[in-house]
VEXVO-36582 format. One line per field, with one value per residue (C-alpha): residue number from 1; chain; x, y, z. Coordinates in Angstrom, 3 decimals, always signed. Each point is the difference from the previous one (the first is absolute). Layout:
residues N
num = [NUM:...];
cadena = [A:...];
east = [X:...];
north = [Y:...];
up = [Z:...];
***
This chain:
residues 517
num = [1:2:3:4:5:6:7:8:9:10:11:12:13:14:15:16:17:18:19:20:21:22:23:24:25:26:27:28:29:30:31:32:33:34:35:36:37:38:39:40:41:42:43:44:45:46:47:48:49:50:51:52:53:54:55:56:57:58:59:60:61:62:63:64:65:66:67:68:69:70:71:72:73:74:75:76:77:78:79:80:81:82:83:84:85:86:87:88:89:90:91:92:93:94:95:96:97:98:99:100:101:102:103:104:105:106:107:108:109:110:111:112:113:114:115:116:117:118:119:120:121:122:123:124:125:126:127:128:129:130:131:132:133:134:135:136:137:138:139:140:141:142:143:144:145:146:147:148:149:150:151:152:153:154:155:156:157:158:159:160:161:162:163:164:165:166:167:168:169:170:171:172:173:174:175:176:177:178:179:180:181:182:183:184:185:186:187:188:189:190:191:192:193:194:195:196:197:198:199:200:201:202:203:204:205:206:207:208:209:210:211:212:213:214:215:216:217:218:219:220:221:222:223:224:225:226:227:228:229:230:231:232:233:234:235:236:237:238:239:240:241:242:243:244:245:246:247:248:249:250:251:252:253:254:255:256:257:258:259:260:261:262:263:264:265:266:267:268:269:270:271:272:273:274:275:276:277:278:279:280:281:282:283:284:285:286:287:288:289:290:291:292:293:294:295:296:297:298:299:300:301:302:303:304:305:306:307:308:309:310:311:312:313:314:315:316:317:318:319:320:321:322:323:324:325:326:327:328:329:330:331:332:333:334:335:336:337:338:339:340:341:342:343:344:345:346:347:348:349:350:351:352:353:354:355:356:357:358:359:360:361:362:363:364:365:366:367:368:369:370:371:372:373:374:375:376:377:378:379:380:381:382:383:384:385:386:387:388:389:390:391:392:393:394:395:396:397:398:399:400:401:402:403:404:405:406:407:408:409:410:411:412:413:414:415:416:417:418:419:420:421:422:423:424:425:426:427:428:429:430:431:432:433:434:435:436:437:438:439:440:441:442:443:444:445:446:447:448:449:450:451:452:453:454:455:456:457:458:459:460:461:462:463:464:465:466:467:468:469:470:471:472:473:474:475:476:477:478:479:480:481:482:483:484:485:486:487:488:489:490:491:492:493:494:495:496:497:498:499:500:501:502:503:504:505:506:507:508:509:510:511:512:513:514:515:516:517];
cadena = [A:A:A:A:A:A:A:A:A:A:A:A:A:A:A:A:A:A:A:A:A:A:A:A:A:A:A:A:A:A:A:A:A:A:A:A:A:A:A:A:A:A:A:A:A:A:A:A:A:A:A:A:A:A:A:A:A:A:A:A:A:A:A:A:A:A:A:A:A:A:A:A:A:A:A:A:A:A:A:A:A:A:A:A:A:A:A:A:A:A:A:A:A:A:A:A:A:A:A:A:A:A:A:A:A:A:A:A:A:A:A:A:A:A:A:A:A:A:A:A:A:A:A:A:A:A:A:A:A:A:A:A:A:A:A:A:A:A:A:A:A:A:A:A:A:A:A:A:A:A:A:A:A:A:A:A:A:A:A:A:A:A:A:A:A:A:A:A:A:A:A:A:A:A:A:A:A:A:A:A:A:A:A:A:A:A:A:A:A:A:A:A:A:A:A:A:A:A:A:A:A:A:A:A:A:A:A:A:A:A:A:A:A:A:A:A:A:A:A:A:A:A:A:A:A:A:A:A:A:A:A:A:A:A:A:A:A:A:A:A:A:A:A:A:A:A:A:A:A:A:A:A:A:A:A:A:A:A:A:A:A:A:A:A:A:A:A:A:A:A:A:A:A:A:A:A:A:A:A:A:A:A:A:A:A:A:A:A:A:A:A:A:A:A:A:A:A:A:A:A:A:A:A:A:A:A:A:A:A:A:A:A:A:A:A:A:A:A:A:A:A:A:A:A:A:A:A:A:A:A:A:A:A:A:A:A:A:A:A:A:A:A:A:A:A:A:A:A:A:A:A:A:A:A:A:A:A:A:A:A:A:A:A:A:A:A:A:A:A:A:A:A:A:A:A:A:A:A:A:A:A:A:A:A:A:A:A:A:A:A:A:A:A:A:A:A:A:A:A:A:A:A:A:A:A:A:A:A:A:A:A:A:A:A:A:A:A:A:A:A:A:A:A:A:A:A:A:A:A:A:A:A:A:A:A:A:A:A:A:A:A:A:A:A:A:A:A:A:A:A:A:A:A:A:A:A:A:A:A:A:A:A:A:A:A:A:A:A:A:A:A:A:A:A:A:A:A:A:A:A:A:A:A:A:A:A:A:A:A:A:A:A:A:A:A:A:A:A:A:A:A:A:A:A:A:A:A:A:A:A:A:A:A:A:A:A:A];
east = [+110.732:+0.789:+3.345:-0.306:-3.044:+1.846:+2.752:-2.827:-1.389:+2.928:+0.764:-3.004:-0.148:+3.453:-1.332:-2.858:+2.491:-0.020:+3.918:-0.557:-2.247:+1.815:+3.354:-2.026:-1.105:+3.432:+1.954:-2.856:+0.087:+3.892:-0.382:-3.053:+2.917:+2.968:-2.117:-0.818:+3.701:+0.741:-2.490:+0.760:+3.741:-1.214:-2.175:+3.212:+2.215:-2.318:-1.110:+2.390:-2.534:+1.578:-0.463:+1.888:-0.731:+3.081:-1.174:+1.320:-0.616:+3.397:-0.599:-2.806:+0.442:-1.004:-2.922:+1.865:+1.402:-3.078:-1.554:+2.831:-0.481:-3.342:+0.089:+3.058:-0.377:+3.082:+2.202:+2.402:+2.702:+1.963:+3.805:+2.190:+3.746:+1.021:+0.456:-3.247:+0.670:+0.544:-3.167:-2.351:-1.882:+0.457:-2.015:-2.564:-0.099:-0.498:-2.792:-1.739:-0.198:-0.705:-2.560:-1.725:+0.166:+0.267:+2.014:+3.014:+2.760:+3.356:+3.335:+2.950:+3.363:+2.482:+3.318:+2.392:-2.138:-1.097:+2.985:-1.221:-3.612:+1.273:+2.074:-2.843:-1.090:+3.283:+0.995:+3.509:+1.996:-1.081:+2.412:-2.905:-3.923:+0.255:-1.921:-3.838:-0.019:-3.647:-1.309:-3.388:-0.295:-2.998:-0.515:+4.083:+0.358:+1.834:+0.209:+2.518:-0.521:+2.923:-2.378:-2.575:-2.478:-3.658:+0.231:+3.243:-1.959:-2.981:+1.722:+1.917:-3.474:-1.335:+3.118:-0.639:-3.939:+0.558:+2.605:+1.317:+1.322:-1.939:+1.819:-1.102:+1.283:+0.437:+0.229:+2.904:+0.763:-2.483:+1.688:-1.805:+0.694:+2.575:+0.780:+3.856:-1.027:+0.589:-1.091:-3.409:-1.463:+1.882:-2.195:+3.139:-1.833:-3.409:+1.705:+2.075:-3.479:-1.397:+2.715:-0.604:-3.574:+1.715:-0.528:+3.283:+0.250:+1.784:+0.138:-1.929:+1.393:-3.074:+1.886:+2.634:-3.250:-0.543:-1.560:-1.105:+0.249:-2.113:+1.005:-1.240:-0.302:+2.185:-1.965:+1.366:-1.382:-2.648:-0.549:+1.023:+0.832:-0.158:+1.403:-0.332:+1.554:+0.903:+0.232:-2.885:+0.085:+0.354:-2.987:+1.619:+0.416:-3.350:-1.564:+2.095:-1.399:-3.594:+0.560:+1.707:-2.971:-2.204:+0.943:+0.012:+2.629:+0.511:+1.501:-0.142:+0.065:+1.549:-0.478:+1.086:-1.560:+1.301:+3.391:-0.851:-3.283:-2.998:+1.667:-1.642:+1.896:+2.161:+0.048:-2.735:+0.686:-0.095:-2.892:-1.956:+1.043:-1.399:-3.266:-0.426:+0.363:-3.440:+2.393:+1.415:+2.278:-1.710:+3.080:-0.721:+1.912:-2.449:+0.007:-0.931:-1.535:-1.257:+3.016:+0.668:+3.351:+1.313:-0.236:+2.602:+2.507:-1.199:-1.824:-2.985:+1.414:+0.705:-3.522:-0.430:-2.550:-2.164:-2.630:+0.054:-2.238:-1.047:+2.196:+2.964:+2.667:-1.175:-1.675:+1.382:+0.615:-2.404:+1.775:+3.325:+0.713:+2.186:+1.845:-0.037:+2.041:-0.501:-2.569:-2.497:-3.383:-1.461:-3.263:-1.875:-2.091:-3.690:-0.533:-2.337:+3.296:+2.325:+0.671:-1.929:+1.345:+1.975:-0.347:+0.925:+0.868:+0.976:+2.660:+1.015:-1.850:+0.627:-1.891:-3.216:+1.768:+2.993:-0.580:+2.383:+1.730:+0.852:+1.187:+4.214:+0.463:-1.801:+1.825:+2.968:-0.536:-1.359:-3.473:-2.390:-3.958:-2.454:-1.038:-3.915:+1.240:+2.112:-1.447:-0.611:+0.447:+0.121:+2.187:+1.298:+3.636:+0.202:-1.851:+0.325:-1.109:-1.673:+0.917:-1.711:+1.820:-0.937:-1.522:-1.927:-1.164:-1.156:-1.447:-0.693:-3.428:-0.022:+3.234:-2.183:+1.689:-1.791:-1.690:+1.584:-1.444:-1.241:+3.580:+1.187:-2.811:+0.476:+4.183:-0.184:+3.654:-1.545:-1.915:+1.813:+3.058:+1.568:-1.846:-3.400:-0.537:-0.627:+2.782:-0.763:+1.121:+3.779:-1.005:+1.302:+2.741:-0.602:+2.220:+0.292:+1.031:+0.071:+0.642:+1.262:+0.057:+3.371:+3.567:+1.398:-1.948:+2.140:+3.212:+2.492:-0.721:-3.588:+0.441:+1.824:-2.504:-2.325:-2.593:-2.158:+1.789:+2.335:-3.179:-2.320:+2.549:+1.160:-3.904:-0.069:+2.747:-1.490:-3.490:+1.738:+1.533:-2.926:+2.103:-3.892:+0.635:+2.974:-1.505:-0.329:+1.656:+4.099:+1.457:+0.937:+3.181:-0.159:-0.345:+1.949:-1.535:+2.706:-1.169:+3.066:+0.410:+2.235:+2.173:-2.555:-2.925:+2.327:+0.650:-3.819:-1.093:+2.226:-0.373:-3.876:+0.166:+2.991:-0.732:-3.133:-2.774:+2.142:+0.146:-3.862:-0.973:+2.628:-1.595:-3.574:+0.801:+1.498:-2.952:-2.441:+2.174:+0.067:-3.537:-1.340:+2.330];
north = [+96.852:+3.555:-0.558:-1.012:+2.236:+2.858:-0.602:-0.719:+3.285:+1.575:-1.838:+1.172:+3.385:+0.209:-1.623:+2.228:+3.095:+1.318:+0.056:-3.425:-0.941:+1.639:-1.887:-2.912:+0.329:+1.014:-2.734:-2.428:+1.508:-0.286:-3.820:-0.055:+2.064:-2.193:-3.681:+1.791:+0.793:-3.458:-1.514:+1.469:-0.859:-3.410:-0.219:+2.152:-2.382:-3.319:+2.014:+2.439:+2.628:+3.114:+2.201:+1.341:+3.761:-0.310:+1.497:-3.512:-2.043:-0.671:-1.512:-2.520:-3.436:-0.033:-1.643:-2.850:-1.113:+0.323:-2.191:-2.248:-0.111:-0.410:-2.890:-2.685:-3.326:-0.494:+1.616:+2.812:+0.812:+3.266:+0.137:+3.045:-0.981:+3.303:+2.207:+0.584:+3.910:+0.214:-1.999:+2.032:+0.985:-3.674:-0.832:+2.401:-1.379:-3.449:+0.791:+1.333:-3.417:-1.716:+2.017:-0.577:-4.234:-2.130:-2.420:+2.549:-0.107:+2.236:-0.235:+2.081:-1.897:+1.949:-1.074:+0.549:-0.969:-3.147:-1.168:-3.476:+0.578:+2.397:-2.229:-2.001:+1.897:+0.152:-1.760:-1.828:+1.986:+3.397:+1.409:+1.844:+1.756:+3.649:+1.395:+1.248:-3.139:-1.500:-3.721:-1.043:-3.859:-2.344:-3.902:-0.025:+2.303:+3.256:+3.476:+2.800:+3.103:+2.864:+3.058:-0.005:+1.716:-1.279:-0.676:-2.305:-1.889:-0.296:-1.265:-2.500:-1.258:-0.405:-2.108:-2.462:+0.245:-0.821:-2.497:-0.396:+2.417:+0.764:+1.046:+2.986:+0.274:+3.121:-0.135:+0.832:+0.601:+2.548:+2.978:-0.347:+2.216:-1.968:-1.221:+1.115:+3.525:+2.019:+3.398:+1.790:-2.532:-3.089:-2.075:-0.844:+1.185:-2.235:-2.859:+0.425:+0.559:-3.286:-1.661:+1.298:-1.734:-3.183:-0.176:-0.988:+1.769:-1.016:+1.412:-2.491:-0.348:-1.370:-1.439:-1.626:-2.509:-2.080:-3.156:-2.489:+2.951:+2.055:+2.904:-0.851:+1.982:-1.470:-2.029:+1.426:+3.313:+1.548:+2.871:+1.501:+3.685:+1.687:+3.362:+2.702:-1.790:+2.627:-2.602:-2.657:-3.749:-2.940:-1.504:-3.507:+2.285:+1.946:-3.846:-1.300:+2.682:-0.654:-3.959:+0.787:+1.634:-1.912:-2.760:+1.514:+2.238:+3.265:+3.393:+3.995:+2.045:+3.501:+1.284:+4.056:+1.998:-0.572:+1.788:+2.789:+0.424:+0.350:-1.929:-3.785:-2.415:-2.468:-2.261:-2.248:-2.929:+1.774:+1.926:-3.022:-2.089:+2.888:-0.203:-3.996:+0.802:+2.399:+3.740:+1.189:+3.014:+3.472:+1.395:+2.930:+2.101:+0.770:+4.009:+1.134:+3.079:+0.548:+1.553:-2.431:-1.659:+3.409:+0.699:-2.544:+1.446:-2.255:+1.068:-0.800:-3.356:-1.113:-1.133:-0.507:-2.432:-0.218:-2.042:-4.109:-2.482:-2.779:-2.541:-1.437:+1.470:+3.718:-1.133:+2.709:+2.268:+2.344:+3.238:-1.233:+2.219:-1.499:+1.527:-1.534:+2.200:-0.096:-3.254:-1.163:-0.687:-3.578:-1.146:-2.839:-2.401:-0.340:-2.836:-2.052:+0.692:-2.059:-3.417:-2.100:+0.424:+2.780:+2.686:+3.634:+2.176:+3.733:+1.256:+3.241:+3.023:+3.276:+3.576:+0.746:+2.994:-2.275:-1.019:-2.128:+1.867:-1.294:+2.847:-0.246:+3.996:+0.874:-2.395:+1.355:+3.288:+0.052:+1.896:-2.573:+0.264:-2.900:-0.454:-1.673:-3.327:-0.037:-2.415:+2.098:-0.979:-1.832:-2.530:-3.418:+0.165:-3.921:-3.041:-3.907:-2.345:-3.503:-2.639:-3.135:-3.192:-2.776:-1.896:+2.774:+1.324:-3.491:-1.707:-4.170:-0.246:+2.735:-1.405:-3.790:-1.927:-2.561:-0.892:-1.944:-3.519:-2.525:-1.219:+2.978:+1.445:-3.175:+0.243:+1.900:+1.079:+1.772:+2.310:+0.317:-0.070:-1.601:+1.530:-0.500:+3.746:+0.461:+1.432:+3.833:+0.440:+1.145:+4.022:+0.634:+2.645:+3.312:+1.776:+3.914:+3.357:+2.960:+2.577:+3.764:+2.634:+1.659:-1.624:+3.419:-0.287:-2.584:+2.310:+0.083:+4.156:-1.153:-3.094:+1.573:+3.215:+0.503:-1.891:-2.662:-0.967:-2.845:-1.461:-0.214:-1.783:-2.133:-0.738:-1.180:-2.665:-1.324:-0.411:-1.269:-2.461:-0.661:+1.578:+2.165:-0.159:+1.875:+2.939:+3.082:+3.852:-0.894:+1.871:+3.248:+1.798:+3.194:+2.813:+3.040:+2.249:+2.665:+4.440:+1.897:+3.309:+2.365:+2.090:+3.306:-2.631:-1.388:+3.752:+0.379:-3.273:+0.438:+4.091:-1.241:-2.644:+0.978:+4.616:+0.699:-2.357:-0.605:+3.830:+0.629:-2.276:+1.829:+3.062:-1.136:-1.161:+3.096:+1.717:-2.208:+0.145:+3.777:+0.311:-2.003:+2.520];
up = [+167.434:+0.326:-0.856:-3.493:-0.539:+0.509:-2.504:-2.721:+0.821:-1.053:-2.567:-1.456:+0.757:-1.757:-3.566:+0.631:-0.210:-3.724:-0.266:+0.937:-2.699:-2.324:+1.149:-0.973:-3.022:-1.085:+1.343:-1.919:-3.011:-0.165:+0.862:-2.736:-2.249:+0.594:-0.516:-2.898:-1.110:+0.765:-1.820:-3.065:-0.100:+0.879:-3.018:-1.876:+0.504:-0.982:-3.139:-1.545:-1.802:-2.174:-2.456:-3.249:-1.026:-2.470:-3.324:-1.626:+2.334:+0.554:+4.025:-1.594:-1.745:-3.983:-1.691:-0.647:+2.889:+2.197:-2.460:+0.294:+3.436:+0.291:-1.823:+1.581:-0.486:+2.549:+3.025:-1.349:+2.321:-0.504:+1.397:+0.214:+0.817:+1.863:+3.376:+1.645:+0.439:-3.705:-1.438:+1.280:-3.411:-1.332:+3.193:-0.877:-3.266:+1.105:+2.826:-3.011:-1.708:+3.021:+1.210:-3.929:+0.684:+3.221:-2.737:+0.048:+2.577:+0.559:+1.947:+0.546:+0.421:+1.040:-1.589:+2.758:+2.997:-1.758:-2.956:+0.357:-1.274:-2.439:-1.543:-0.952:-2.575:-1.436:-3.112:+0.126:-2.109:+1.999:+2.101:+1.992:-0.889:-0.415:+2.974:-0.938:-2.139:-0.216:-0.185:-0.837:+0.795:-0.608:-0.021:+0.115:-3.143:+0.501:-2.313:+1.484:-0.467:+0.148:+0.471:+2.599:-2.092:-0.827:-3.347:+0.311:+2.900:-1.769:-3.350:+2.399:+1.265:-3.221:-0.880:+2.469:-0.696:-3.545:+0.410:-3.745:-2.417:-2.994:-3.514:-2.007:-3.377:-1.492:-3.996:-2.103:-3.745:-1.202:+1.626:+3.230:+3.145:+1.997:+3.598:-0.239:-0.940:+2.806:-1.423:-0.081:-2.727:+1.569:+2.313:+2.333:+2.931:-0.982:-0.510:+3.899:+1.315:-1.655:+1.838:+3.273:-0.423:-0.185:-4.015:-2.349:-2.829:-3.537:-3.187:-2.639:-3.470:-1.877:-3.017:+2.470:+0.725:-2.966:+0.445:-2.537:-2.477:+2.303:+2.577:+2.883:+3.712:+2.540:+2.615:+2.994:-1.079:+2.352:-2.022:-3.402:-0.213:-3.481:+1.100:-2.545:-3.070:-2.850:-2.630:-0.768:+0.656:-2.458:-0.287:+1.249:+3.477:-0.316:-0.121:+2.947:+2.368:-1.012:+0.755:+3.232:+1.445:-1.912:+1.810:+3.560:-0.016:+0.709:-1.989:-0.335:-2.389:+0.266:-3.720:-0.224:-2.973:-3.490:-1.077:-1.075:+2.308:-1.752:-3.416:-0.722:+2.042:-1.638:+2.611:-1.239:+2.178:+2.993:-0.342:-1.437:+2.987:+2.099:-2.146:+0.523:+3.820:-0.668:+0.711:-3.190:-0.209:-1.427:-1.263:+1.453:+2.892:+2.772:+0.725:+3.730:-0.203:+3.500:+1.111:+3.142:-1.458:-0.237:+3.871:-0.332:-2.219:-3.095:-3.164:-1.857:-1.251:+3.007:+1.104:+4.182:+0.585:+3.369:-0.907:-0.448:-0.438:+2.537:-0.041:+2.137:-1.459:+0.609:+3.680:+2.269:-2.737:+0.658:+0.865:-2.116:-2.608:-3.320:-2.823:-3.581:-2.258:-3.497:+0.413:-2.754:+1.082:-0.690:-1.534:+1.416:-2.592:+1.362:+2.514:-2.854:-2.321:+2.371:-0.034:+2.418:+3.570:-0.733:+2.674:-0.441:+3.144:-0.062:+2.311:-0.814:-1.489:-1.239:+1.295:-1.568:-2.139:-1.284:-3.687:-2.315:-2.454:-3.175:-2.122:-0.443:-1.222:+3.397:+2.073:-1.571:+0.323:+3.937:-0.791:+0.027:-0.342:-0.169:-2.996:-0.365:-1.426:+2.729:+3.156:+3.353:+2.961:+2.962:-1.880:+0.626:+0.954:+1.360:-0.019:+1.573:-2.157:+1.566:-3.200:+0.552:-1.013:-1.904:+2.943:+1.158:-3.693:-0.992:+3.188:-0.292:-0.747:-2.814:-1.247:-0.478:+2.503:+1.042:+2.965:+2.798:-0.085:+2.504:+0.591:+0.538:+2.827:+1.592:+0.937:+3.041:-0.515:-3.167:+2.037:+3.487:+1.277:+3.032:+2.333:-1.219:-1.371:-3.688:-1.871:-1.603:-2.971:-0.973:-0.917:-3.419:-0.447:-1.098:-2.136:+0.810:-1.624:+0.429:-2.855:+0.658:-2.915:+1.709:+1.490:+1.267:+3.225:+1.230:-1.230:+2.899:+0.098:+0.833:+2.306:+2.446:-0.069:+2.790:-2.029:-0.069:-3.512:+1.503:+2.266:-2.634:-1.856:+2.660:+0.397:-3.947:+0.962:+3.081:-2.151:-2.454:+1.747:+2.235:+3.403:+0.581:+3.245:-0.183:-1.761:+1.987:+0.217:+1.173:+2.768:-0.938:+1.288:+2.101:-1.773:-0.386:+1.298:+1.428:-0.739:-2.264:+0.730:-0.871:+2.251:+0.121:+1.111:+2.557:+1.624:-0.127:+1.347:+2.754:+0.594:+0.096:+2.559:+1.768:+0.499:-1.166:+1.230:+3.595:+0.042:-0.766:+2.356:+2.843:-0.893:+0.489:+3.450:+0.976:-1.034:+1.298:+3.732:-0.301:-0.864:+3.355:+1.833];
***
């Protein structure tokens, strides 16, 4: 046995050397190191985890379409028709969804290695898909999208989602800011966002609707839109509105202060209309004092609002700031006031310092002081009004309806349907409003300003025409966010990093060499 003693011996006398033991632990630790490595590219790979320091969050899906995603009903599959090499930030884009839902899938087809599958998604009369061209296809419905940027994908999803196209009128006749108006007052640039949410939108000529000697709202119409009318309505129109969403339908209101501001308004109708839907117009123009909308470039009549009230139009709004210039504040009537049903919600209000100014010479003039008649604020800049209808304000047994009888209890096709579970009663409509004392915040200078003026509008609509789950912040577009300088700063900035700080830095070396001399 001494021959295989001996080799043990010094086998251990060598692991007993220190070098030895430290050659050891080395060559473990870089095995413990590399499983390690590997582990964590395994995981890497399975799970893609990052994280976006962009100042707007420009590497990070919105609000919106994480909600979106978070709550499919059905597979979404995302398609870009182009060259691998080239779609690398579509990919990123679409890893991003899919990593948000295990309902989302994504593809690349490249159009020259694979024409044939390509051409699918090619309608007849095409001669070919520009390249970068995206598809979002569910349940055999398909929505293309020519930009490969979040918003367009998201609007494509909630096209299929929704399924149907709903109308929006917008009124017409009383001077009313219009759809065609592509200036700073136009709303050219609301209405093309409205229609990339999958929403048609018309111009409504109330008197054009006559029926039976009555106007009457179109019945396609999933929402009314009064939009800063300068002359009143007839009283025929004014009572067509209130029967519309009396009867389950839905409107808003966007009523600017009285020409001049601060004079009694002569739009009766309007404002009374307002009034039956508990927010009547104050006639005033709401003054910001605190000095925050001038940070922005906009005066004291231009009020910016950062605080809303709970409800799911502002949901999310909670660091969005809004401009209202030149808005009138609203008055609510007192809850025992309303009529039965009726539910009052605040949305937007003014700072604490704001106060409604009603004096015209002032207004005129540009020095303006509250005055003690004059209300204070925080005031009410928007409301959404609940209206019952008449199911729901006069239920059956108040209403004297009478009691089902014996006949009736016994038909069991009276109180269940086919499959033996009891049928719930059909949930009445409910008509909905909501009332604004200012249209310029939906201007096109202001919906296409880094604002939250265009979402909180957009977040009416989809109340309005009960889209809730829609409502959220949109996806923003990177910001601009490039330093100016001017010629001297240039020869500074790069005298600074380019001579002085390499040369301090040589010189401190030298010294610091010279020193240990």
């Amino acid at each position: 046995m001494a021959w295989v003693s001996r080799p043990l011996d010094r086998l251990r006398t060598a692991f007993g050397r220190r070098s030895a033991r430290e050659g050891a632990n080395l060559g473990a630790t870089a095995l413990l190191l590399l499983g390690v490595l590997v582990g964590v590219n395994y995981v890497a790979n399975r799970r893609s985890v990052s994280w976006d320091l962009t100042a707007g969050g420009q590497f990070s899906l919105s609000p919106q379409t994480i909600r979106i995603l978070e709550e499919l009903d059905r597979d979404i599959r995302l398609v870009v028709l182009d060259q691998p090499r080239a779609a690398g930030r579509t990919v990123e884009l679409f890893e991003r969804y899919a990593d948000r839902s295990g309902r989302v899938a994504w593809e690349v087809i490249d159009q020259e290695a694979e024409p044939a599958r390509a051409r699918a998604y090619q309608a007849t009369a095409e001669a070919g898909i520009p390249f970068g061209t995206v598809v979002v296809e569910s349940g055999g419905r398909q929505e293309r999208v020519s930009a490969p940027q979040e918003q367009d994908i998201t609007n494509a999803i909630v096209k299929i989602l929704k399924g149907e196209t709903k109308r929006i009128y917008f009124t017409t006749g009383h001077q009313e800011r219009s759809l065609e108006e592509t200036g700073a007052g136009g709303l050219s640039a609301i209405g093309s966002r409205l229609e990339e949410s999958n929403y048609e939108v018309a111009p409504l000529a109330l008197l054009e609707h006559v029926e039976d000697g009555e106007v009457r709202i179109p019945g396609d119409a999933a929402a009314v839109i009064v939009a800063g009318p300068r002359l009143d309505l007839l009283e025929a129109e004014a009572a067509a509105l209130a029967a519309h969403v009396q009867a389950g339908g839905k409107a808003m209101l966007l009523l600017d202060p009285p020409d001049p501001p601060g004079a009694p308004d002569a739009r009766k109708e309007l404002t009374g209309l307002a009034g039956d839907f508990g927010a009547t117009p104050a006639g005033d123009v709401v003054i910001d004092a605190s000095g925050v909308g001038q940070l922005f470039g906009f005066g004291v009549e231009v009020p910016l609002a950062a605080s809303y009230g709970f409800h799911p139009i502002t949901r999310g709004f909670v660091n969005a700031a809004t401009v209202f210039p030149l808005a009138q504040s609203l008055i609510a009537t007192p809850p025992d006031e309303l009529p039965r049903g009726m539910r009052l919600s605040e949305l937007v209000l003014s700072s604490d310092v704001a106060w409604g100014e009603v004096d015209p010479d002032e207004l005129e003039t540009g020095e303006v002081n509250a005055g003690e008649d004059e209300r204070a604020g925080p005031l009410r800049l928007a409301y959404a009004v609940h209206v019952p209808t008449g199911d729901q304000e006069e239920p059956a047994e108040e209403a004297g309806a009478a009691a089902p009888g014996p006949e009736a209890a016994a038909d069991p096709e009276a109180e269940a349907d086919p499959d033996g579970e009891p049928e719930e009663p059909a949930e009445a409509p409910e008509g909905r409003v909501v009332i604004v004392g200012d249209s310029d915040f939906i201007g096109n200078n202001l919906a296409l300003a880094p604002l939250g003026n265009a979402d909180l509008f957009l977040n009416m609509v989809n109340w309005l025409t009960e889209d809730e789950d829609l409502i959220a912040i949109r996806p923003r577009a990177a910001e601009d966010r490039r330093i100016t300088m001017t010629s001297a700063q240039v020869r500074n900035v790069v005298l600074l990093s380019l001579v002085f700080l390499p040369g301090f830095f040589l010189i401190w070396g030298v010294t610091v060499w010279w020193s240990r001399r």
